[in-house]
BAGULUM-332440 format. One record per residue (C-alpha): residue number from 0; residue in one letter; x, y, z. Coordinates in steps of 0.001 Angstrom, whole numbers, plus 500000, padded with zeros to 6 digits. Example, Ala and Ser with C-alpha at 12.3 -4.5 7.8 and 13.67 -1.06 7.14 Angstrom:
REM BAGULUM-332440
{pos 0 | code a | px 512300 | py 495500 | pz 507800} $
{pos 1 | code s | px 513670 | py 498940 | pz 507140} $
//
This chain:
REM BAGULUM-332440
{pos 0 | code x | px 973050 | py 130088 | pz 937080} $
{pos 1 | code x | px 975511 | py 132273 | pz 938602} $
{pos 2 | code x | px 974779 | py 135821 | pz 939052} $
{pos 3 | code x | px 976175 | py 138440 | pz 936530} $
{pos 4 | code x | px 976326 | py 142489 | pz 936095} $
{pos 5 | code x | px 975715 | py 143872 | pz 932617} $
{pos 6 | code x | px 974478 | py 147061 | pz 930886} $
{pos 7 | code x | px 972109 | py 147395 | pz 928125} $
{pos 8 | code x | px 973019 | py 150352 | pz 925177} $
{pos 9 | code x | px 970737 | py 151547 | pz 922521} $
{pos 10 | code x | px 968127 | py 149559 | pz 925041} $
{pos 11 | code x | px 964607 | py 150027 | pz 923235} $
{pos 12 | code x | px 962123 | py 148239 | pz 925593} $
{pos 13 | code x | px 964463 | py 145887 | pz 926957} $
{pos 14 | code x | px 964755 | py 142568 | pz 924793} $
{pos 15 | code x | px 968557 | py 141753 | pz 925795} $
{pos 16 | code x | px 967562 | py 142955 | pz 929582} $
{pos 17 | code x | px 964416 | py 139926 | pz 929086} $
{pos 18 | code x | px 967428 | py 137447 | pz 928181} $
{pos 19 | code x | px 969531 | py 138186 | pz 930570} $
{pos 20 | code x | px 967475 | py 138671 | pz 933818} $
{pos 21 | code x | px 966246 | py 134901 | pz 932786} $
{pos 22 | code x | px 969718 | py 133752 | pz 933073} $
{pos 23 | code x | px 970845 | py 135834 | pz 936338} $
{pos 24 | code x | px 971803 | py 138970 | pz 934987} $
{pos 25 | code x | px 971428 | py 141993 | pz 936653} $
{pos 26 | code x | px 971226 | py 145644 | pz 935007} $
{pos 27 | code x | px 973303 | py 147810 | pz 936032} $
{pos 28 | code x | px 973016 | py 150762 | pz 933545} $
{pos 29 | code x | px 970941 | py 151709 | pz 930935} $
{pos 30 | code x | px 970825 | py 153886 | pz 927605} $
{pos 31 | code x | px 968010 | py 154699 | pz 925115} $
{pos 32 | code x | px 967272 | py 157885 | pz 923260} $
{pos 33 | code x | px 964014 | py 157846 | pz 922636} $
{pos 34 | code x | px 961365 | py 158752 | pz 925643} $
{pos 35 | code x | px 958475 | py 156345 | pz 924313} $
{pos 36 | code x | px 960981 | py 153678 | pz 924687} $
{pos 37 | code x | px 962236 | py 154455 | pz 927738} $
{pos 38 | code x | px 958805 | py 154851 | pz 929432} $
{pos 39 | code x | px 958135 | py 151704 | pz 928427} $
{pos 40 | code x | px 961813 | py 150416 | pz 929599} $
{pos 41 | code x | px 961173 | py 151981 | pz 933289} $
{pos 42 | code x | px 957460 | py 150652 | pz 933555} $
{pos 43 | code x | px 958606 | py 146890 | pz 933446} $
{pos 44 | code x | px 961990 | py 146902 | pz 934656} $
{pos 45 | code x | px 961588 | py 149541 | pz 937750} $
{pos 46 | code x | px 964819 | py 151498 | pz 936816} $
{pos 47 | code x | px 965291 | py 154804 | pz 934550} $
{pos 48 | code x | px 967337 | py 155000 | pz 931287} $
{pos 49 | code x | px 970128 | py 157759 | pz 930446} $
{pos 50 | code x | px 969365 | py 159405 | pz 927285} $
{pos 51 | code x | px 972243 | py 160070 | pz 924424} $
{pos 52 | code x | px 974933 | py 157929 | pz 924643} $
{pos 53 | code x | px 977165 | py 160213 | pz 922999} $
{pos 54 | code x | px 977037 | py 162378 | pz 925514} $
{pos 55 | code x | px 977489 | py 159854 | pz 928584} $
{pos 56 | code x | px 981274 | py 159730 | pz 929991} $
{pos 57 | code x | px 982386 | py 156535 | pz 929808} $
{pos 58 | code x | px 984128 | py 156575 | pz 933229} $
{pos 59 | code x | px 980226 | py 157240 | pz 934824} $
{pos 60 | code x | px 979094 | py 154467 | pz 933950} $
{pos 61 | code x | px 979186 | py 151264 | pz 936643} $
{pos 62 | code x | px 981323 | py 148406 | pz 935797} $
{pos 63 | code x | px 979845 | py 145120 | pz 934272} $
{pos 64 | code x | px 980782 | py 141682 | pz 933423} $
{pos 65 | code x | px 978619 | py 142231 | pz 930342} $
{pos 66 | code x | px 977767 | py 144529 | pz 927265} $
{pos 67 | code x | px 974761 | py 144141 | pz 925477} $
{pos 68 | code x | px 973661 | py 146630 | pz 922466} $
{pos 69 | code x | px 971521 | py 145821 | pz 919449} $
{pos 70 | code x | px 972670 | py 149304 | pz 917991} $
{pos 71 | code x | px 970706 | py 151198 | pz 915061} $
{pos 72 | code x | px 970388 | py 148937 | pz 911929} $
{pos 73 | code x | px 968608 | py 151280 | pz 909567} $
{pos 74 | code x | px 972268 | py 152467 | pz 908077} $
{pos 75 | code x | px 972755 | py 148783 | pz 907090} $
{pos 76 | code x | px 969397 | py 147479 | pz 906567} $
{pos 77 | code x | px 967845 | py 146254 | pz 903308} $
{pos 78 | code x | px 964558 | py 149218 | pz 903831} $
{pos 79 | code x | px 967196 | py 151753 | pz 904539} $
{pos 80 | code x | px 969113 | py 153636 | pz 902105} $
{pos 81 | code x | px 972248 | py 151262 | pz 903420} $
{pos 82 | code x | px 974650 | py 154345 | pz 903979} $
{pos 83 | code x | px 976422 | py 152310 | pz 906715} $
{pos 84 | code x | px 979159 | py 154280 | pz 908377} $
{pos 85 | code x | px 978015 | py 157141 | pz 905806} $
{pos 86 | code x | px 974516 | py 157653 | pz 907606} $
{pos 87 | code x | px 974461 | py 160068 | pz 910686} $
{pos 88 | code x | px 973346 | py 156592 | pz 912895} $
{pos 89 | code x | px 976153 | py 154328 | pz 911700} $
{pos 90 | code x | px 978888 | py 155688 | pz 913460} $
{pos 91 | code x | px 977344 | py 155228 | pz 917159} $
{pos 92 | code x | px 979209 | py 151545 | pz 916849} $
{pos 93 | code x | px 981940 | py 153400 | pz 917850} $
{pos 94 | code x | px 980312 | py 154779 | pz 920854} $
{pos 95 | code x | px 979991 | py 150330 | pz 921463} $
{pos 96 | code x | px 983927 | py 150507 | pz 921357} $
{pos 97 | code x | px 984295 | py 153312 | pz 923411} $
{pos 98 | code x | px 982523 | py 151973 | pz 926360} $
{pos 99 | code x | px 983892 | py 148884 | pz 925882} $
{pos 100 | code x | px 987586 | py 150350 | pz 925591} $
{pos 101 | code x | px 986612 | py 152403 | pz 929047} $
{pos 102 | code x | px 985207 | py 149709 | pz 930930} $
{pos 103 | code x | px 986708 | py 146375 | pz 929396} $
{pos 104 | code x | px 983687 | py 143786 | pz 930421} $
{pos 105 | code x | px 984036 | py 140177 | pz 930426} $
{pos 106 | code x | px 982111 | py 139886 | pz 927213} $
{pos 107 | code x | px 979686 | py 141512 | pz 924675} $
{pos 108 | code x | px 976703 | py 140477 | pz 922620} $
{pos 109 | code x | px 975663 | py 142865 | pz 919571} $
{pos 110 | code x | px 972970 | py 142662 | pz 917480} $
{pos 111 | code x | px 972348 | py 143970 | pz 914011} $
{pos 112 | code x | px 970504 | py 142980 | pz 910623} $
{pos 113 | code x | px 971351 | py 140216 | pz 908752} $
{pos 114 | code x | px 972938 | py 142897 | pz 905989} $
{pos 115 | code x | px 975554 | py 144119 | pz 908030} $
{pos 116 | code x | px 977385 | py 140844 | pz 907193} $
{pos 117 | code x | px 977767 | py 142044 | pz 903344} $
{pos 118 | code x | px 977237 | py 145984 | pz 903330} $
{pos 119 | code x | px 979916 | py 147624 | pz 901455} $
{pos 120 | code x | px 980733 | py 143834 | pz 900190} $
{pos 121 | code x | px 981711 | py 142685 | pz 903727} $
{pos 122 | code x | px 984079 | py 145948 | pz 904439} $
{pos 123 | code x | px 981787 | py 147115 | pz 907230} $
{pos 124 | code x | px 981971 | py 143992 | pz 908961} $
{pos 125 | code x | px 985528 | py 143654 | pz 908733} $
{pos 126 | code x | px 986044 | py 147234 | pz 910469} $
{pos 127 | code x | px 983691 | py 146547 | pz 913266} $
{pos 128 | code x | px 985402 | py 143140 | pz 914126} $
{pos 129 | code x | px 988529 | py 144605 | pz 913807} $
{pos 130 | code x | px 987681 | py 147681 | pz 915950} $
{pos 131 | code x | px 986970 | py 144807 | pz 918251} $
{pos 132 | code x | px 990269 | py 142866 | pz 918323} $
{pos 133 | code x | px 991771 | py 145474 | pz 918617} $
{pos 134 | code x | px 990320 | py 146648 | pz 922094} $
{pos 135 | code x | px 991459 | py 142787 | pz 922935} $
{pos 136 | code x | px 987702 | py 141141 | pz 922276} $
{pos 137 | code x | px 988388 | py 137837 | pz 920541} $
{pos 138 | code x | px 985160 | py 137793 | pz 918502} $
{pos 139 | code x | px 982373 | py 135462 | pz 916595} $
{pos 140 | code x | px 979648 | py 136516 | pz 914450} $
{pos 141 | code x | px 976830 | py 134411 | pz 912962} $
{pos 142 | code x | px 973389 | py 135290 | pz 911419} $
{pos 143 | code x | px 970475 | py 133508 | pz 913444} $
{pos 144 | code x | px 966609 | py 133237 | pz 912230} $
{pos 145 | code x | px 963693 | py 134009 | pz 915121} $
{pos 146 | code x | px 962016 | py 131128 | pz 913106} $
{pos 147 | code x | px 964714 | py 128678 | pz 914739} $
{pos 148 | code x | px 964536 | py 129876 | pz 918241} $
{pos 149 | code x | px 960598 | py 129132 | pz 918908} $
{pos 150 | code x | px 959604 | py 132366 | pz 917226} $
{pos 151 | code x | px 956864 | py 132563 | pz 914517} $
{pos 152 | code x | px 958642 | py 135238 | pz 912015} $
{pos 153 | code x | px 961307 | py 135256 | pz 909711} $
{pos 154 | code x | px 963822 | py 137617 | pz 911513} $
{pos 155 | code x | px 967036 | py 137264 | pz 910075} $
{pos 156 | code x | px 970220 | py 138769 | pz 912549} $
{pos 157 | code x | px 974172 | py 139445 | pz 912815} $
{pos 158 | code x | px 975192 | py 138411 | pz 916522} $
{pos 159 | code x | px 978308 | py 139811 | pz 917127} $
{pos 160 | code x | px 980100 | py 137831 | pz 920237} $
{pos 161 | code x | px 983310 | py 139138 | pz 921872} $
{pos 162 | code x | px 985514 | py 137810 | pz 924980} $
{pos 163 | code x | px 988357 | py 139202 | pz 926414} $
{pos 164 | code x | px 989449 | py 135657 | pz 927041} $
{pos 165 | code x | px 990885 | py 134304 | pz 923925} $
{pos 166 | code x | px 990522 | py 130894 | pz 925310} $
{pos 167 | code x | px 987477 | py 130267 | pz 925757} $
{pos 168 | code x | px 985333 | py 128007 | pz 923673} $
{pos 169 | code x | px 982208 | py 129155 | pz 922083} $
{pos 170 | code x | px 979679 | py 127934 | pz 919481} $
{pos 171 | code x | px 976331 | py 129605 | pz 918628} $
{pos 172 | code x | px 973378 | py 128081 | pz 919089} $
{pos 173 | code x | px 972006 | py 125685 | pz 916503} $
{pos 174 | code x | px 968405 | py 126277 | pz 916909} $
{pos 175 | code x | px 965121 | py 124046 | pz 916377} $
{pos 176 | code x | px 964703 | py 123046 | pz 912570} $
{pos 177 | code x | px 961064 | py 122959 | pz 913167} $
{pos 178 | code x | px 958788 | py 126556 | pz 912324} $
{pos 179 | code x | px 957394 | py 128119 | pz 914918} $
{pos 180 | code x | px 953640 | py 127602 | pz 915690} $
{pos 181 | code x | px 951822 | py 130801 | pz 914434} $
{pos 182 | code x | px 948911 | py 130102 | pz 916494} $
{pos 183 | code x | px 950722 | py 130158 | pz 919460} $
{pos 184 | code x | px 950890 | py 134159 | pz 919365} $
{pos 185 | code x | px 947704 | py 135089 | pz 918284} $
{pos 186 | code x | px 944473 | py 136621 | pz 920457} $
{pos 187 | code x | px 941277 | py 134569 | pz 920387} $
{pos 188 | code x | px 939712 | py 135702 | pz 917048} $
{pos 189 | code x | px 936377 | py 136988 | pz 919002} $
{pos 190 | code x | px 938339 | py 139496 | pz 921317} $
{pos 191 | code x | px 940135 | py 141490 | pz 918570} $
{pos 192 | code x | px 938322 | py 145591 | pz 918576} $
{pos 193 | code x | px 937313 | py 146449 | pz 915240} $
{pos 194 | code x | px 940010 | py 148880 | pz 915325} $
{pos 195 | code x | px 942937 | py 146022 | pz 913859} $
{pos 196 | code x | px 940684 | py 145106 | pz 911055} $
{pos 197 | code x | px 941256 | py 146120 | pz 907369} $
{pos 198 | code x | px 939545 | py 148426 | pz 905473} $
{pos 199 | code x | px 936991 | py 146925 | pz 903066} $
{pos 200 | code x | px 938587 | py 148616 | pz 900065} $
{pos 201 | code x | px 941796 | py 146580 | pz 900863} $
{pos 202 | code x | px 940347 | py 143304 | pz 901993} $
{pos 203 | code x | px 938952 | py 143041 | pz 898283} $
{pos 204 | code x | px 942141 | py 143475 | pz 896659} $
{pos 205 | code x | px 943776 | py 140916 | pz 899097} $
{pos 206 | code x | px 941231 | py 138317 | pz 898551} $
{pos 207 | code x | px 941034 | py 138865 | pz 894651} $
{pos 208 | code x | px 944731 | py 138877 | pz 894399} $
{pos 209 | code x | px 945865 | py 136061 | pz 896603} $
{pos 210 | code x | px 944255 | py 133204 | pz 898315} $
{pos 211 | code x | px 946638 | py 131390 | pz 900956} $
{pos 212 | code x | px 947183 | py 127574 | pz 901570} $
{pos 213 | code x | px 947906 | py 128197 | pz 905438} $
{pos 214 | code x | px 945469 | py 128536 | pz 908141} $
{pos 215 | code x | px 946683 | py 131000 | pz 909811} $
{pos 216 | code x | px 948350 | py 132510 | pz 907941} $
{pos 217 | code x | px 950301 | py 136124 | pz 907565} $
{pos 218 | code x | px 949884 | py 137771 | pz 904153} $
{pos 219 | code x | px 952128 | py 140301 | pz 902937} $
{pos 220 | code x | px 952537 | py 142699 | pz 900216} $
{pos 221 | code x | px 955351 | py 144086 | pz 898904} $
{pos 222 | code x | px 955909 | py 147417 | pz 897735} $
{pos 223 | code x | px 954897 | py 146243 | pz 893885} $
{pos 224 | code x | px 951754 | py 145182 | pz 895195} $
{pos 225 | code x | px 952743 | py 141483 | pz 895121} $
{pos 226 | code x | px 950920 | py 139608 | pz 897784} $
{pos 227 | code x | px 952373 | py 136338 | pz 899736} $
{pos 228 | code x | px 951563 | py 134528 | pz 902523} $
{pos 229 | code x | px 953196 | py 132200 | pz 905206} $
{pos 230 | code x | px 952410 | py 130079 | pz 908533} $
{pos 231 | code x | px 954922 | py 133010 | pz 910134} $
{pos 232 | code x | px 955201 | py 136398 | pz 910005} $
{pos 233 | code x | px 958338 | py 138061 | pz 907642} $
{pos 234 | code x | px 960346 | py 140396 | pz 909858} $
{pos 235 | code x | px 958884 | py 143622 | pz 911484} $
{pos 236 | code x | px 959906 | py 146585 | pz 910865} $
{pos 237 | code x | px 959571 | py 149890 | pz 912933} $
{pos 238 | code x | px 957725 | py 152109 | pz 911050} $
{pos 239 | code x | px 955793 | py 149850 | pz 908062} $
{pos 240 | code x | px 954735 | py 146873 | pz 909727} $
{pos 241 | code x | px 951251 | py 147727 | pz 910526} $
{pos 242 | code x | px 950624 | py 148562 | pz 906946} $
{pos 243 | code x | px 951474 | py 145822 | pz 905137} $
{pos 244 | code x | px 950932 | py 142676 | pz 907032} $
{pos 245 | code x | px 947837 | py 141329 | pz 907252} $
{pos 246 | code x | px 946390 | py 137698 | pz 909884} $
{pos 247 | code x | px 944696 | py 135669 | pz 907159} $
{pos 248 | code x | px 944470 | py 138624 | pz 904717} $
{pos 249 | code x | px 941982 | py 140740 | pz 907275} $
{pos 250 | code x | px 943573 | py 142247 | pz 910091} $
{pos 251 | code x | px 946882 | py 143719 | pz 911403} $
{pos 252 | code x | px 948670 | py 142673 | pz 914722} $
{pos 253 | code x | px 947863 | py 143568 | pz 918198} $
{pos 254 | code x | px 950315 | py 145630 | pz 920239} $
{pos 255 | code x | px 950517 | py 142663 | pz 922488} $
{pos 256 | code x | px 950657 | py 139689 | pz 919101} $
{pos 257 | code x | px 953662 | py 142107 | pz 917555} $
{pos 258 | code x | px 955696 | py 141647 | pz 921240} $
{pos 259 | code x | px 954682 | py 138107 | pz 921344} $
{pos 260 | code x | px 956896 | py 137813 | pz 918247} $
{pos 261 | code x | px 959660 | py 139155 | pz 919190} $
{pos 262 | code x | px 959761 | py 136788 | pz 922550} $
{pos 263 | code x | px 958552 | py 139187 | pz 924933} $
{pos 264 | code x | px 956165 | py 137751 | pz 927832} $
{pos 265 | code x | px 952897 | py 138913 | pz 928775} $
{pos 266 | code x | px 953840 | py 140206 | pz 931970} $
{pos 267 | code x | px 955575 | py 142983 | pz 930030} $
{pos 268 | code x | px 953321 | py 146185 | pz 930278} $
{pos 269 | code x | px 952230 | py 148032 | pz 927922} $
{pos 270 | code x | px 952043 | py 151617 | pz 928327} $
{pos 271 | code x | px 952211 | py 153458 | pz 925403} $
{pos 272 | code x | px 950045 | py 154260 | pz 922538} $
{pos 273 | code x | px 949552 | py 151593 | pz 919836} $
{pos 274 | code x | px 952033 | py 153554 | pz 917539} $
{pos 275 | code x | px 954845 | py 153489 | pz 919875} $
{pos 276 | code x | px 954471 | py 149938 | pz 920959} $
{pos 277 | code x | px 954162 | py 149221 | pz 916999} $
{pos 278 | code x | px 957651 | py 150966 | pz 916515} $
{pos 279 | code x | px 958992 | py 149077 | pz 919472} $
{pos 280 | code x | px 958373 | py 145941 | pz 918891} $
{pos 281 | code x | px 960052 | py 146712 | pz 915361} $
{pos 282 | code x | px 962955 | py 147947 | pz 916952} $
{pos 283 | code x | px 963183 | py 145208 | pz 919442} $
{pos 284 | code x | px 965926 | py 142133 | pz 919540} $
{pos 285 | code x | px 964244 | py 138720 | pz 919190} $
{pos 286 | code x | px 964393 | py 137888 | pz 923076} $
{pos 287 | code x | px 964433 | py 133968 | pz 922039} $
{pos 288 | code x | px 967495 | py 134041 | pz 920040} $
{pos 289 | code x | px 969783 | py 136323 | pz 922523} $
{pos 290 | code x | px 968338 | py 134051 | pz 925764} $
{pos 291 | code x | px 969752 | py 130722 | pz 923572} $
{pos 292 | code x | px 973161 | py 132510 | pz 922206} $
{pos 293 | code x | px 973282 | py 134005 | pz 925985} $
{pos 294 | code x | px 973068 | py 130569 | pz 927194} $
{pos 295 | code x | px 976181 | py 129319 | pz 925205} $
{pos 296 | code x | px 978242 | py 132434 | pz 926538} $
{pos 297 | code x | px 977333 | py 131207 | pz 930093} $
{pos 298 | code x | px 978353 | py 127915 | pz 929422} $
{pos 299 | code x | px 981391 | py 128460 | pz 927621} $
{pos 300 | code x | px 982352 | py 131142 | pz 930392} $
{pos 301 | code x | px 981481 | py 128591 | pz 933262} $
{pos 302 | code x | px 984451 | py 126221 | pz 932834} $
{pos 303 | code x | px 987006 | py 129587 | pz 933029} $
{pos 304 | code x | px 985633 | py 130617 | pz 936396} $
{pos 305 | code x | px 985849 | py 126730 | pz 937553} $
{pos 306 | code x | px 989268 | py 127031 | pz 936714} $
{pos 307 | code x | px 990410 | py 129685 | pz 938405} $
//
């Protein structure tokens, strides 16, 4: 796979810079406000973040074939208030389109919740894709499910493609039909510290309210106190996740489990406290689906450089 340059914006720990150094990439640049993050970001890939993007100048920043930003989704999401362009975080898009006005890479992948497709009744969409165009991006958008991509949790997600070719040809990826195996991201039973494990108090309500037909299972309860379970997890979220998913109706994820399902290796450290790496992996892009919609780029970018 040929060798490419890109930068990774609103960065988190790093799941677009996983993709992409699978595939070739190289970082080039960095940005993440927050410092638990970006501990975490310079522990496994050996390179320091800039802080604020708003306050970055454009022109600083190195050129890149590629843009990557899963920018802040609480303005759009479905836990949010869903403020949009109205919540103090929605507007840093625009910071996206500045950079990418400045420094006009190759191509772009964004990432956002699946509401961001119909907030404001589709209008918010419209204005980022036309914001787009309008910088010359020719762009896609799709919503992909983790479950598809060899993932064992329902993470619904906008992917927002852009190419300052208008030619070229791109389709996202399909995915596997098959759910993911939740087994496949759990610790041996016997090596979990007391620590994960429920409270008495609430493993009698779970098991009087709710008794699952999957082994294992993830059991969930919403906030009316409704309890469900699935062979997957539903999506994470930064701040609530810990609370209100349960492994068989007993015990709450690992730091390592939660990072397993959002695609990130083993080899990736952890070095923070439990409740940063909890928010993290909340925040984080499912590395599985931007590696397989990263893949497509590459391939539908491949026959334009053989061209030339």
């Amino acid at each position: 796979m040929a060798a490419f340059t890109f930068i990774d914006l609103f960065a988190g720990i790093g799941g677009f810079h996983q993709a992409a150094k699978a595939l070739g990439g190289k970082c080039v640049f960095a940005s993440e406000i927050d410092p638990e993050a970006r501990r975490a970001y310079a522990a496994n890939y050996q390179m320091e973040t800039y802080g604020d993007i708003t306050a970055i100048d454009a022109a600083l920043i190195p050129d890149h074939d590629a843009l990557f930003a899963g920018f802040p989704c609480q303005p759009f999401s479905v836990i949010g208030r869903r403020l949009g362009f109205q919540d103090s975080r929605g507007p840093l898009f625009f910071e996206i389109a500045r950079v990418l006005k400045a420094k006009k890479p190759s191509f772009f992948i964004l990432e956002n919740v699946k509401l961001l497709s119909r907030h404001n009744n589709g209008e918010t969409l419209k204005i980022i894709l036309s914001t787009l165009e309008s910088l010359g991006y020719k762009t896609r958008w799709s919503v992909l499910n983790a479950l598809k991509f060899g993932l064992p949790q329902k993470r619904e997600r906008t992917i927002i493609v852009g190419f300052l070719d208008p030619t070229v040809d791109f389709k996202f990826p399909e995915g596997d039909q098959k759910v993911s195996r939740l087994e496949d991201i759990l610790e041996p039973e016997g090596t979990i510290p007391a620590k994960y494990f429920a409270s008495q108090r609430i493993l009698d309500k779970r098991q009087t309210d709710h008794v699952s037909q999957y082994q294992p299972s993830v059991w969930h309860e919403n906030k009316s106190g409704h309890i469900s379970s699935y062979p997957y997890s539903c999506a994470l979220r930064a701040g609530a996740s810990y609370n209100y998913l349960l492994v068989n109706g007993q015990r709450r994820f690992t730091p390592r489990e939660l990072l397993r399902l959002q695609g990130f290796p083993d080899s990736f450290k952890i070095v923070c406290a439990d409740f940063h790496t909890r928010k993290q992996a909340g925040n984080a892009v499912p590395v599985n689906v931007i590696k397989a919609t990263l893949k497509e780029v590459l391939a539908a970018l491949k026959p334009r450089k053989a061209s030339k």
